[in-house]
FIKOLZA-443365 format. One record per residue (C-alpha): x, y, z. Coordinates in Angstrom, 2 decimals. Example, Ala and Ser with C-alpha at 12.3 -4.5 7.8 and 13.67 -1.06 7.14 Angstrom:
BEGIN
NODE         x         y         z
NODE     12.30     -4.50      7.80
NODE     13.67     -1.06      7.14
END
This chain:
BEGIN
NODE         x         y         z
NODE    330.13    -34.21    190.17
NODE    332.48    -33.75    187.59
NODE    330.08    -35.42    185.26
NODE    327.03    -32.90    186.46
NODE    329.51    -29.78    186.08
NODE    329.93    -31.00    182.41
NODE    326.15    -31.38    181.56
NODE    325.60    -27.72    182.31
NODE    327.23    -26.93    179.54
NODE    324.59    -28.16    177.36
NODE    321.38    -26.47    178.54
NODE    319.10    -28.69    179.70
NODE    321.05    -32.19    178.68
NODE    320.17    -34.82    180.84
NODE    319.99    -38.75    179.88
NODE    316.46    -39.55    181.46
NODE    314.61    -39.22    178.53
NODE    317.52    -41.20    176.16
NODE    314.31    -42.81    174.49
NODE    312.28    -40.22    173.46
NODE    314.82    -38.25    172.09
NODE    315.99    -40.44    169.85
NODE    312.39    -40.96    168.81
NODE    312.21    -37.18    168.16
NODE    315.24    -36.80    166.39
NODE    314.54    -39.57    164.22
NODE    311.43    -38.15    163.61
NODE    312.46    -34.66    163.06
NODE    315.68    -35.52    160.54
NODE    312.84    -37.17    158.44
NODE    310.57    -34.03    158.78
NODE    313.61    -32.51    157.78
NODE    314.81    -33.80    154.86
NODE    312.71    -32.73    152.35
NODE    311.90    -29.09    153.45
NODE    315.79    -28.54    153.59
NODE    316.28    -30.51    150.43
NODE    313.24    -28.11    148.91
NODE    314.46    -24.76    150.78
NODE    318.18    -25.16    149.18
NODE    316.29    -25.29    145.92
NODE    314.50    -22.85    146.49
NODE    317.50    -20.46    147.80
NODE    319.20    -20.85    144.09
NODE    322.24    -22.26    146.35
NODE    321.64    -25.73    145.48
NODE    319.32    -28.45    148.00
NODE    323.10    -29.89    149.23
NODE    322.98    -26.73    150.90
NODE    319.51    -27.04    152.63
NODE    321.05    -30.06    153.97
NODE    324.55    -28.79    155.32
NODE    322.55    -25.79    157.01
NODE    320.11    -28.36    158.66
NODE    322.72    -30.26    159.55
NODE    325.21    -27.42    160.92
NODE    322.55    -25.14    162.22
NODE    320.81    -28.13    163.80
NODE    323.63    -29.06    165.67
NODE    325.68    -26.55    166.55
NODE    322.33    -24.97    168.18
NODE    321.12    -27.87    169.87
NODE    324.86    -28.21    171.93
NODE    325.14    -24.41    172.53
NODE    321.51    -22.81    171.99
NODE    319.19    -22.30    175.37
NODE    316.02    -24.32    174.16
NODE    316.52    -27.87    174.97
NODE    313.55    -29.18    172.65
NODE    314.23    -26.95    169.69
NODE    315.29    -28.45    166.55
NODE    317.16    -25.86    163.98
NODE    317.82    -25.96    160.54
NODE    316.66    -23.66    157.72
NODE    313.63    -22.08    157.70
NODE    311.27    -20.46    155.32
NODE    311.84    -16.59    156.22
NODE    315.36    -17.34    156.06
NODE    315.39    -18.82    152.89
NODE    313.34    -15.91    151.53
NODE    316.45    -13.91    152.69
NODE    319.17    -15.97    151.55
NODE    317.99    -16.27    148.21
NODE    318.19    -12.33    147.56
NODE    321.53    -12.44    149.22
NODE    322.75    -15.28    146.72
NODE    321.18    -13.62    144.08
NODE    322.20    -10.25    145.07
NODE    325.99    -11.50    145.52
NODE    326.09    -13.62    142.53
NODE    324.68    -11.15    140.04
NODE    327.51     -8.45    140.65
NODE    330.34    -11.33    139.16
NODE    328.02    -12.57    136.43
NODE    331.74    -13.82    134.81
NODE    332.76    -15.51    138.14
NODE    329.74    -16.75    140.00
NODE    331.31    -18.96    142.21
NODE    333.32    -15.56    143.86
NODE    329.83    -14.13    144.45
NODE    328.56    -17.09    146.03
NODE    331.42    -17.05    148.36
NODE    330.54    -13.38    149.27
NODE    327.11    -14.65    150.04
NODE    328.23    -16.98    152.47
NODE    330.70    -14.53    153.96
NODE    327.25    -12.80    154.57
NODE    326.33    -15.77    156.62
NODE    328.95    -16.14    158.54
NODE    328.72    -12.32    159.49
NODE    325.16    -12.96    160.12
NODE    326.36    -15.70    162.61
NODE    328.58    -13.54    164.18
NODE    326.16    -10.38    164.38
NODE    323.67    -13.07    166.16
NODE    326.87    -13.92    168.69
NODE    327.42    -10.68    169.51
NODE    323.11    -10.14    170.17
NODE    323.30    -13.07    172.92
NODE    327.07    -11.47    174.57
NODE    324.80     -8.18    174.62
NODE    321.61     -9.58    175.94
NODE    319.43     -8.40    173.72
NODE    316.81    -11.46    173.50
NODE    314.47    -10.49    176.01
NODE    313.91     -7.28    174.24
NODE    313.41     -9.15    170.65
NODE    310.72    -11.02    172.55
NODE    309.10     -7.05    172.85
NODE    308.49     -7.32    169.18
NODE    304.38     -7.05    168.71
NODE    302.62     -9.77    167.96
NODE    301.19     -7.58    164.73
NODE    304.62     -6.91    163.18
NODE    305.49    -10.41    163.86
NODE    302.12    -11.52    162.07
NODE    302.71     -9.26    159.30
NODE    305.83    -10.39    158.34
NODE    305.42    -13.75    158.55
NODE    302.51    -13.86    156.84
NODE    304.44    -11.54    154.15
NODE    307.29    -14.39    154.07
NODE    304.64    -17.18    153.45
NODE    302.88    -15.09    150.60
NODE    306.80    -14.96    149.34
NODE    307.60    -18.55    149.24
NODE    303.99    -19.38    147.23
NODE    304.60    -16.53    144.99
NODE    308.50    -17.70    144.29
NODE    306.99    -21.31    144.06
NODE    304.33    -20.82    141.93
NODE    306.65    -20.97    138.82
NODE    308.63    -24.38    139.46
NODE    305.11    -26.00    140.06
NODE    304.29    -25.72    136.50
NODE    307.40    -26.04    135.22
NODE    309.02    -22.66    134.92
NODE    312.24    -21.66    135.92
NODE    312.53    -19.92    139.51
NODE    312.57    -16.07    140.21
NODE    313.92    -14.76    143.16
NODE    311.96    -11.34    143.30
NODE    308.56    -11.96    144.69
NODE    307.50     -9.00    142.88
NODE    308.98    -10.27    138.86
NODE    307.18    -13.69    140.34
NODE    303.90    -11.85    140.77
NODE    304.02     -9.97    137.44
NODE    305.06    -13.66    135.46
NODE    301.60    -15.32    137.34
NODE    300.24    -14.67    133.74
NODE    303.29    -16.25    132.19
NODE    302.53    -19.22    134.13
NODE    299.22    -19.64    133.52
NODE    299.22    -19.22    129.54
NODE    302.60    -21.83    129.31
NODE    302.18    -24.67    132.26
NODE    304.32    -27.57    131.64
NODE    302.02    -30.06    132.70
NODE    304.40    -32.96    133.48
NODE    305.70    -30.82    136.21
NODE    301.78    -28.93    137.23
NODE    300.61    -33.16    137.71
NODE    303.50    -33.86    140.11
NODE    303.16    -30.87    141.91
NODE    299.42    -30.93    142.10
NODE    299.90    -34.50    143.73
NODE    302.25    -33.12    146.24
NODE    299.81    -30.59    147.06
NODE    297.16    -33.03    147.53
NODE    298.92    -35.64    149.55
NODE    300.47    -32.85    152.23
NODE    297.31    -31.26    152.74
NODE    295.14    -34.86    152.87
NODE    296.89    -37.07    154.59
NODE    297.56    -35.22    157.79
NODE    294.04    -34.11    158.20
NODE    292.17    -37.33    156.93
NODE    295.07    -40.23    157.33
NODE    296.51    -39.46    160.68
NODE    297.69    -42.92    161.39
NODE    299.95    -42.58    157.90
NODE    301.10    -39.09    158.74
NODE    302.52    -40.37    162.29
NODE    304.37    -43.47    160.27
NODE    305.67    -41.20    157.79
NODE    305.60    -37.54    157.79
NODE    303.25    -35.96    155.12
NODE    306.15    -33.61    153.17
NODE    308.70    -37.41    153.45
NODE    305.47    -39.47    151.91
NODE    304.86    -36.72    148.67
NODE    308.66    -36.50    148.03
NODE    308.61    -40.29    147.53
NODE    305.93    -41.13    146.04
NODE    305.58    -38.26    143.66
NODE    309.15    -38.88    142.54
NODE    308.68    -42.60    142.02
NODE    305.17    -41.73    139.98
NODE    307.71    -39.51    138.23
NODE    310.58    -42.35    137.43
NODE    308.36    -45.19    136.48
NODE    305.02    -43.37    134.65
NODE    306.90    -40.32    133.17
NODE    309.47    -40.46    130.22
NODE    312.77    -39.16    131.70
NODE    313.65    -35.80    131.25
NODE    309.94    -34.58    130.52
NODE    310.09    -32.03    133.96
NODE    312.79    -30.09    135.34
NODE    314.62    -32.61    138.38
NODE    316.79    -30.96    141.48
NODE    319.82    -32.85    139.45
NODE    322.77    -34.64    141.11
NODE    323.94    -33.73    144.80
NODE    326.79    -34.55    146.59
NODE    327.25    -37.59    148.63
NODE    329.89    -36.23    151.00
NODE    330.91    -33.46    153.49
NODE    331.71    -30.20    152.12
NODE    334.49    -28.28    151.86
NODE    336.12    -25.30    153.46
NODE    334.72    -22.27    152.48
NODE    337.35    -19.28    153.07
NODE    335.31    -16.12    153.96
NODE    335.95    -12.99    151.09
NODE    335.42     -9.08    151.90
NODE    335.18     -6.94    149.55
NODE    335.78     -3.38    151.48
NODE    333.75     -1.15    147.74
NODE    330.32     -2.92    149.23
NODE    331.40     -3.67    153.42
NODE    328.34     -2.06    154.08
NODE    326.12     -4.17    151.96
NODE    327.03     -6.66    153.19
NODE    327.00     -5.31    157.02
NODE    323.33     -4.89    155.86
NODE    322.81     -7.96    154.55
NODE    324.12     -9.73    157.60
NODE    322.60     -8.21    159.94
NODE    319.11     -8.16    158.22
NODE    319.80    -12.78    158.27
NODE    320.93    -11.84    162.45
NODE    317.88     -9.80    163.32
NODE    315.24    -12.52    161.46
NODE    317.16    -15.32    162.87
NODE    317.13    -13.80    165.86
NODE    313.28    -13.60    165.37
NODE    312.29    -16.62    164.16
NODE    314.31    -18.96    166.71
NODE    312.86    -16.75    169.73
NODE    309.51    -17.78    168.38
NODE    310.11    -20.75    167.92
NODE    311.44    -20.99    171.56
NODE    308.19    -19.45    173.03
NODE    306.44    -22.02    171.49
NODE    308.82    -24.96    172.88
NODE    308.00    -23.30    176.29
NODE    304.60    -24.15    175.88
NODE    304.49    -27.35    174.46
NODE    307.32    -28.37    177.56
NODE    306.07    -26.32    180.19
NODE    309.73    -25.25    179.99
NODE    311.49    -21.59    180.22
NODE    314.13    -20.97    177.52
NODE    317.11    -18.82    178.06
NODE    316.71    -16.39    175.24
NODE    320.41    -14.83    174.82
NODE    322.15    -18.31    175.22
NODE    319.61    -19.16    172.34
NODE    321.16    -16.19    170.23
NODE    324.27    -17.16    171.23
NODE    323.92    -20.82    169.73
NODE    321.85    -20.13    166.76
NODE    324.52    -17.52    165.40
NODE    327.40    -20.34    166.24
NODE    325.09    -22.65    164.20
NODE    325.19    -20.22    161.13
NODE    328.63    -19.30    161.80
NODE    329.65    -22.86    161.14
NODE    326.96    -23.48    158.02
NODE    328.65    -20.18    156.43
NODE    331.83    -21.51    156.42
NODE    330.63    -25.02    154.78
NODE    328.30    -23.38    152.94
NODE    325.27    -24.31    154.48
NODE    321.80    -22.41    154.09
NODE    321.40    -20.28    157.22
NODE    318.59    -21.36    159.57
NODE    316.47    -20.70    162.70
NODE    314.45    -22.74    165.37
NODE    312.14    -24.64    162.86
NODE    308.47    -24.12    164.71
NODE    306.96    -27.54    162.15
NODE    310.49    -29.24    163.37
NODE    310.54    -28.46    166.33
NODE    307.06    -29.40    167.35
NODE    307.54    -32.54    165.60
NODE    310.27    -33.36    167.88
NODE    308.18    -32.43    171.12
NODE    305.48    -34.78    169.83
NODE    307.55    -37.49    169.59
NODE    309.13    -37.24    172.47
NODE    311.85    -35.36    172.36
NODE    312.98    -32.92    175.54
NODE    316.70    -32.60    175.65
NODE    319.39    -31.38    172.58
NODE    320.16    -34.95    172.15
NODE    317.29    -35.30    169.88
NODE    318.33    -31.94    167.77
NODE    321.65    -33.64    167.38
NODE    320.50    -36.78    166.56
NODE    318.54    -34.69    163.53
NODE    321.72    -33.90    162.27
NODE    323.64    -36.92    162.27
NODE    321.09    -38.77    160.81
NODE    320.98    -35.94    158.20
NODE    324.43    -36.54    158.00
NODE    324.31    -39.97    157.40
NODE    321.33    -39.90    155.02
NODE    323.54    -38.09    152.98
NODE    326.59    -39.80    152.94
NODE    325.03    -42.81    151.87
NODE    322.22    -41.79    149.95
NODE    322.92    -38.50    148.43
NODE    323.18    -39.85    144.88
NODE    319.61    -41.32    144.69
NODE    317.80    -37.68    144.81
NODE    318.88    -36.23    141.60
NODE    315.67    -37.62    139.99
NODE    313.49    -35.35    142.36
NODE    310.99    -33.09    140.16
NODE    311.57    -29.48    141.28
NODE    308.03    -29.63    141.07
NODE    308.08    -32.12    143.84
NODE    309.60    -29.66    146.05
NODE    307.95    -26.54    144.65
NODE    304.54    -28.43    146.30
NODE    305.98    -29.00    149.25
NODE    307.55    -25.03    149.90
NODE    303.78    -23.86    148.87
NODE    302.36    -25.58    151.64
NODE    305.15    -24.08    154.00
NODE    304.31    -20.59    152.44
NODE    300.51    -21.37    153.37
NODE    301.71    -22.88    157.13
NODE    303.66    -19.85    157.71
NODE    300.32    -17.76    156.88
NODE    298.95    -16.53    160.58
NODE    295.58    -17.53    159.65
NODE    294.49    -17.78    163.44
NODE    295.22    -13.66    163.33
NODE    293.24    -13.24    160.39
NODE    290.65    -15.20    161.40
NODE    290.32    -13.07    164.19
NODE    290.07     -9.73    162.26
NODE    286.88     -8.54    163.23
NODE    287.98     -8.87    167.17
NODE    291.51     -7.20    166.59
NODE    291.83     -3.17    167.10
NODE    291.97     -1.71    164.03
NODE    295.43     -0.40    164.74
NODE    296.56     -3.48    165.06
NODE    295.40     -5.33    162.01
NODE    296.97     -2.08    160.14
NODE    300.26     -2.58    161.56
NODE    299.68     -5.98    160.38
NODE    298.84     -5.38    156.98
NODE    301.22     -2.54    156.46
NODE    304.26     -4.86    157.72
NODE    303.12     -8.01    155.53
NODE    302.92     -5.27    152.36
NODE    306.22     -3.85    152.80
NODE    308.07     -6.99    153.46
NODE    306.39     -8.27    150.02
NODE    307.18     -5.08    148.19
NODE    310.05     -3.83    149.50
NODE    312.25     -5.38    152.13
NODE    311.95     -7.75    155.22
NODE    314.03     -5.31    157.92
NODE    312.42     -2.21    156.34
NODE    308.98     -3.73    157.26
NODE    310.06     -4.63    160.98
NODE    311.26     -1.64    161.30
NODE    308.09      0.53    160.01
NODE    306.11     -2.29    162.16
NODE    307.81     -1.59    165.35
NODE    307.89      2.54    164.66
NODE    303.80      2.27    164.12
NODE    304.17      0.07    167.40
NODE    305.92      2.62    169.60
NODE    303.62      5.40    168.60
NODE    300.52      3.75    169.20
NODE    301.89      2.65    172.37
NODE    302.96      5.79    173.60
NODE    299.79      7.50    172.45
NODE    297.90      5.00    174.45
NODE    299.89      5.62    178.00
NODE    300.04      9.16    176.99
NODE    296.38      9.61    177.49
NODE    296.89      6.85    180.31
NODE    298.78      9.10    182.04
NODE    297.38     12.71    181.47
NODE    294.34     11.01    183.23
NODE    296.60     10.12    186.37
NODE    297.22     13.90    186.25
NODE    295.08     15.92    188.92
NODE    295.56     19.50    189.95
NODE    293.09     20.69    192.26
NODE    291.61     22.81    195.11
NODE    288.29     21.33    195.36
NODE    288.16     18.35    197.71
NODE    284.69     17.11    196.32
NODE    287.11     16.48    193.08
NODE    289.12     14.62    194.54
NODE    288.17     10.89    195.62
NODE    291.40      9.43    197.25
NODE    291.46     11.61    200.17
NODE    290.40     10.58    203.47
NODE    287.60     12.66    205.42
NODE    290.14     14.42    207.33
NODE    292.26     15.18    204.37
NODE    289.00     16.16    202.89
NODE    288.45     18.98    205.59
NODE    291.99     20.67    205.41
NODE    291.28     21.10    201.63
NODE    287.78     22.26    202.22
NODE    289.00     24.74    205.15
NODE    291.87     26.20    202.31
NODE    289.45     27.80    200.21
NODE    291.25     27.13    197.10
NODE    294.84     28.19    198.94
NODE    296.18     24.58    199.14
NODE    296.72     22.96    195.91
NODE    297.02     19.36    195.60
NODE    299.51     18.35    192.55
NODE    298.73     14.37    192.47
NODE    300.27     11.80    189.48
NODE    299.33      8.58    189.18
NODE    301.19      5.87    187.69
NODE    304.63      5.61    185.87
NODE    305.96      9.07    184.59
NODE    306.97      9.28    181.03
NODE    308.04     11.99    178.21
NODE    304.96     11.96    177.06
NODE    302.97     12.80    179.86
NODE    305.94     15.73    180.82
NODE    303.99     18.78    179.06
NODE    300.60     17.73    179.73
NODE    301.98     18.16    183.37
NODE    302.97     21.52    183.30
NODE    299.72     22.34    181.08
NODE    297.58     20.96    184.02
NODE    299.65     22.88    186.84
NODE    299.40     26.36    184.82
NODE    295.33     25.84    184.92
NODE    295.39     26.51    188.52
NODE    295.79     29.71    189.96
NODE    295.70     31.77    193.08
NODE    297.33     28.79    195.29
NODE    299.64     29.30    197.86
NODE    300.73     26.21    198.87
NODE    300.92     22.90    196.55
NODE    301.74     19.51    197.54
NODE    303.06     17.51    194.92
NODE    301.96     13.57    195.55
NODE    303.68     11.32    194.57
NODE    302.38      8.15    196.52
NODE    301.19      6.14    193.45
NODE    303.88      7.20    190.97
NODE    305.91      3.78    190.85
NODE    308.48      5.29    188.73
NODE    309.76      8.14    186.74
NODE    310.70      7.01    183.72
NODE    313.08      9.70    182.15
NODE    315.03     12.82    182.75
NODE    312.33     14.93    180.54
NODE    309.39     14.14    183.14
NODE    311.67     14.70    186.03
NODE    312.61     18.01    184.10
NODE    309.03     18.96    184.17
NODE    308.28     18.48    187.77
NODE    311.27     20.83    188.59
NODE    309.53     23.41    186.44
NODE    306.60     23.06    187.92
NODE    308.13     23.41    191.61
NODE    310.50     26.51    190.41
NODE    307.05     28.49    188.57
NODE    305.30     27.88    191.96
NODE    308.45     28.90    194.09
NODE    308.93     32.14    191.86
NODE    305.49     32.76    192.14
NODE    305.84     33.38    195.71
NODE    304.41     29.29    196.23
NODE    305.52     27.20    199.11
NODE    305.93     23.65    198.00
NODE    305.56     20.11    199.85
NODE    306.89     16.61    198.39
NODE    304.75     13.74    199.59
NODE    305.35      9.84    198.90
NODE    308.42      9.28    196.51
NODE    308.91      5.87    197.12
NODE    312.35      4.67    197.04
NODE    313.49      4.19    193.03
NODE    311.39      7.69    192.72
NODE    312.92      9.75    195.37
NODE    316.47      8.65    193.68
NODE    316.31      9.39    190.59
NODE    314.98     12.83    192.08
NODE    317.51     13.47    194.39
NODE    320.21     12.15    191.78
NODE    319.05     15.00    189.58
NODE    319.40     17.33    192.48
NODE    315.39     18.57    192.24
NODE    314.72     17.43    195.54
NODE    316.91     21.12    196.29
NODE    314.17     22.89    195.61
NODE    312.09     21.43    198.26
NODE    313.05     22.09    202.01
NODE    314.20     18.59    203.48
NODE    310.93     18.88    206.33
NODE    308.41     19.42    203.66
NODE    309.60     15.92    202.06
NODE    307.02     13.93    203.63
NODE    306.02     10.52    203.19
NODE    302.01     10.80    204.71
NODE    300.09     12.88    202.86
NODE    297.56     13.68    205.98
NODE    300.78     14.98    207.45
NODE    301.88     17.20    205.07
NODE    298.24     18.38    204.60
NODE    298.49     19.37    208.11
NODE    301.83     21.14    208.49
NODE    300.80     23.01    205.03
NODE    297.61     24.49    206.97
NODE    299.43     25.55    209.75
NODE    301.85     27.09    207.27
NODE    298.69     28.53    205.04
NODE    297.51     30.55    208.64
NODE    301.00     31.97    209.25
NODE    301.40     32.92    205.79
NODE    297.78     34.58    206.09
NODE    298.42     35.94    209.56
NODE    301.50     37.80    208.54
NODE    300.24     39.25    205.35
NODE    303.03     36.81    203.24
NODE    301.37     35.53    200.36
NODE    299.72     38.83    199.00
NODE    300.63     38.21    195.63
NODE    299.15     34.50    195.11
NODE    301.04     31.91    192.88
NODE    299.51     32.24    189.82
NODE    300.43     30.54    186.22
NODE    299.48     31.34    182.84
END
């Protein structure tokens, strides 16, 4: 019992599928190795650092995250970030480096935190709200960042961080390849495209990225004189040390910016991630607990200084295919990170940077939502612009500035679309051949008005932006006497400005000498009314819940009204 009590802990840990997790973390550390090697390259941290964040991230988000199957480690939006934070950091000590790389990884572990405090709040299920256009666009904008930054080290140059400078140096390139480095990374991009579409067999013995980075390198050390391409140099072959977080209070809210822009796409990314887990496992993550592990993950790597990661979609699936279901398996990927490491660290400072460059160009191309573009033509147009506006921006200008114009272009299109939703679940009239939802008998007390009984009918959830076209639709009918307001198919009201507007509308017909009835508020609807208090303005027995019966009671009121000369001056509205 104990035992069980302990397990729960761990989401999802369980030891009845001890075999093919280990297959899928074996699997997945030697996925995992070279993209983290190549992404800590690419960062301008170092590829020890890839490493530490793969191995950090990994684990520290397998034991506390809320995806059982996900494996975590750095990713290639991330990196994208990281690198302008490293470079960003770095470049304001240009005397003492090593203080601005610290601030950089006090970024991290802010990040980590920020990501914390997003699970504590609950905020994953609304990051799962994001639109599958902004997400396209900005993933796609990340891959088109990691070819651009990588097109550079493939023939030899040295790398840029701004995928802008990168895009303006493609001419550079072109007129001054160093073709020692352009023939290694041309193999690379051969074998990781090839073999996993033609030698499947190969690719399941030895992962694609794991087959280029040793048999380019080993084309490199035995045909190539030494020195004649640019090589990652020597790494560590131990654990790192302690990094002590630094604030600097002149530029706290760069780096609240920074942070929060690695929290929000971390956030991001792993929730992905998890949605695709979910479908691979027939499994249901727990989104915040996911948040909650990934930012202890990053916490952790910050302090060691580790390359912030995510849920690693090729790593991840990877791990599923091989078996693995529980977080053993993304905490066997780290040890055996770990381990690879400690005993073989020395042996890759003779990898090209070429090598690697290859490999990050075919994640740039992988992270490319080619299945959205290729369904352009079928995509409203609104969409695909959201899409290409997002992917633009976080290109040109900024990551967080592009989700955030995404989701803004979201939100209006959205409301414009259940604005005009609503306005035609707006009816105000007097006319029962106009109306199709009443019964016969309903039918013939409207008929028998003459135009003196108004029906006021709304039709599915209430929001701001349906609030004026309500009262513009009430003022176009005049020379009522009595109104009922139905609400039988209004499953909500969604804010105080549409419950504003019905109250004006009841108050214009009241002053106008009106007599109103209230028909069907269901329960959460009659509430929020009552908790605003505009149920006052209704009499308590003309709060009806059958329509047909307040019909009837408001025609027996209509012939009082008539027979004792009341109603003279007819509610009318302009």
């Amino acid at each position: 019992m104990n035992l069980r009590a302990n397990l729960q802990w761990v989401n999802g840990l369980h030891f009845n599928n001890l075999r093919g997790d280990i297959h899928g973390g074996l699997t997945a550390a030697v996925v995992a190795l070279p993209l983290a090697m190549s992404m800590g390259v690419a960062s301008g941290v170092g590829p020890i650092a890839g490493i530490y964040g793969a191995i950090f991230v990994g684990l520290f988000a397998a034991i506390a995250g809320g995806t059982p199957s996900q494996v975590s480690g750095p990713t290639g939006p991330m990196t994208v970030v990281m690198a302008a934070i490293f470079t960003q950091y770095t470049g304001m000590y240009p005397d003492n480096p090593a203080h601005g790389a610290t601030l950089a990884f006090t970024v991290v572990i802010m990040g980590g935190l920020f990501q914390i405090g997003l699970g504590l709040l609950k905020v994953g299920k609304y990051i799962e709200l994001v639109p599958t256009s902004v997400v396209s666009g900005f993933m796609s904008g990340i891959g088109i960042i990691i070819i651009l930054l990588q097109v550079g080290p493939l023939v030899g140059a040295p790398t840029i961080s701004s995928p802008m400078e990168a895009a303006l140096h493609l001419w550079d390139y072109v007129t001054h390849i160093e073709y020692h480095a352009l023939e290694l990374g041309a193999l690379v991009l051969v074998m990781v495209y090839v073999i996993p579409n033609y030698l499947p067999a190969l690719n399941r013995m030895i992962p694609a990225p794991l087959f280029a980075l040793i048999a380019a390198t080993l084309f490199y050390i035995f045909f190539m004189e030494e020195g004649s391409t640019p090589t990652i140099g020597e790494i560590p072959s131990s654990l790192p040390s302690l990094t002590i977080p630094v604030i600097e209070l002149k530029i706290l809210i760069q780096m609240i910016g920074s942070a929060l822009t690695l929290a929000g796409l971390g956030a991001i990314d792993s929730l992905l991630t998890s949605l695709v887990a979910d479908s691979m496992t027939r499994q249901q993550h727990k989104s915040d607990r996911e948040l909650i592990g990934q930012g202890i993950g990053n916490t952790v790597a910050g302090f060691f200084g580790g390359l912030p990661g995510a849920g690693a979609t090729m790593r991840t699936v990877v791990n599923i295919k091989a078996g693995g279901r529980t977080p053993i398996s993304g905490a066997l990927h780290s040890i055996v990170l770990a381990a690879i490491i400690l005993g073989a660290g020395s042996l890759a400072s003779e990898i090209p940077k070429a090598v690697l460059a290859g490999i990050l160009i075919k994640v740039g191309t992988d992270i490319i939502d080619w299945d959205y573009i290729s369904r352009v033509k079928d995509i409203p147009r609104a969409s695909i612009i959201i899409m290409v506006t997002v992917m633009t921006v976080t290109v040109l200008v900024d990551l967080l500035i592009a989700v955030g114009i995404g989701m803004t272009m979201a939100s209006f299109i959205f409301m414009h679309r259940m604005t005009r939703m609503q306005v035609e679940g707006i009816d105000a009239v007097t006319n029962a051949s106009e109306i199709s939802y009443l019964s016969d008998e309903e039918a013939e007390i409207i008929d028998r008005a003459d135009g003196q009984i108004m029906i006021f009918h709304l039709s599915g959830p209430m929001s701001f932006s349906s609030a004026k076209a309500m009262v513009r639709r009430h003022a176009s009918i005049a020379n009522y006497k009595i109104m009922v307001l139905d609400l039988t198919d209004v499953p909500m009201i969604a804010d105080y400005t549409t419950a504003r507007a019905l109250e004006d509308i009841i108050i214009d017909t009241r002053k106008a000498g009106g007599r109103i009835f209230m028909v069907g508020a269901s329960g959460p609807v009659l509430k929020m009314l009552r908790k605003l208090r505009i149920t006052d303005n209704v009499r308590p027995e003309k709060i009806r819940n059958s329509r047909l019966k307040a019909l009837l009671h408001a025609e027996r009121l209509l012939d009082e009204m008539n027979a004792e000369g009341e109603g003279k001056h007819p509610a009318a509205h302009g």
